[in-house]
N, C-alpha and C positions, 0 to 999 in steps of 0.2 A: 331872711328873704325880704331886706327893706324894699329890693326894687319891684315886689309886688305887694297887693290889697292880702288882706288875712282872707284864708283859706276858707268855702262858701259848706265842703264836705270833708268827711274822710275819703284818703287815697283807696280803701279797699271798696269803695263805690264809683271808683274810674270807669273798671270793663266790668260790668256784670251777663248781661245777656249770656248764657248758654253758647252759639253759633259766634258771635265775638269773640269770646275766651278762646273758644277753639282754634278761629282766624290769628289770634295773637300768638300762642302754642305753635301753630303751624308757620308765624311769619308772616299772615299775610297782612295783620294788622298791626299798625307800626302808629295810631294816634287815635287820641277822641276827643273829639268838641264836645264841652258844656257849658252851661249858662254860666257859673262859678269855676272856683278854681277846689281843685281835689286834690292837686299834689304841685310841688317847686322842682323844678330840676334837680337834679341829684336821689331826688327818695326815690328807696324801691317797695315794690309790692310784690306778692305773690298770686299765683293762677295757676290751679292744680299742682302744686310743688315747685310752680319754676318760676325763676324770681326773671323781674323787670325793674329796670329803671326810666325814670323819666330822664329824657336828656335836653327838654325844650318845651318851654313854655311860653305862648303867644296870644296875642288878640290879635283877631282876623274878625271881618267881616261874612256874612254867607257869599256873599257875592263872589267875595275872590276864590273860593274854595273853587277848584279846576275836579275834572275827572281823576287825574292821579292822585290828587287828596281822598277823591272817594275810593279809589281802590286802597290805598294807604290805612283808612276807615274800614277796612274790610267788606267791600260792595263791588260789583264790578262794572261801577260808575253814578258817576254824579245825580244824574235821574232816577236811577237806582236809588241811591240814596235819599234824594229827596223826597220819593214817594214812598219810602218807609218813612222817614222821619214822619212828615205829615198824616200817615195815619196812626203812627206810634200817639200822637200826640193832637187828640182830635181838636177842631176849632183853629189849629194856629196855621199860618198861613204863610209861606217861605217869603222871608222879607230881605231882600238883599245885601240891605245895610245892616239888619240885627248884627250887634258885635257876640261873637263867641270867644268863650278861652279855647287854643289848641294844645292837650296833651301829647307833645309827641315824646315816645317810649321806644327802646328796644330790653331783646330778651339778654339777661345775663350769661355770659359765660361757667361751662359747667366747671 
């Protein structure tokens, strides 16, 4: 994976949350921003027995992330989302320009 930085985590520390997992299983999560990178296109992970792959990996800014990013993230919207992030994570403060990496994922065929 020369066209990316070496890897920040482990991929099985992508989705963890409880309610995520679930949104993933269910579809309705299809990506996740992190500070690092957890996985490269191509690798899969598993979530309660069912496997994923990652199909896209990106730097984005906060700022560009749209509403359908956050429902994509499993929220059912951008503000939504921002005001968990910010209290998941007290002290930080939504900066528009922060770069994230985006995991975008779907679920494998059975």
């Amino acid at each position: 994976m020369s066209d990316f930085p070496e890897k920040t985590c482990e991929i099985d520390s992508l989705v963890t949350h409880a309610k995520l997992v679930e949104a993933a299983i269910a579809g309705r999560k299809t990506q996740q921003r992190r500070n690092g990178i957890y996985a490269y296109p191509g690798e899969a992970f598993e979530l309660q027995g069912m496997q994923f792959k990652v199909i896209d990996l990106r730097r984005e800014s906060l700022g560009q992330m749209t509403d359908e990013d956050a429902r994509a993230e499993g929220y059912p919207g951008l503000e939504v989302y921002r005001d968990l992030i910010l209290r998941m994570h007290k002290g930080m403060e939504w900066n528009e320009t922060a770069k994230v990496w985006v995991h975008e994922f779907e679920r494998c065929a059975e």
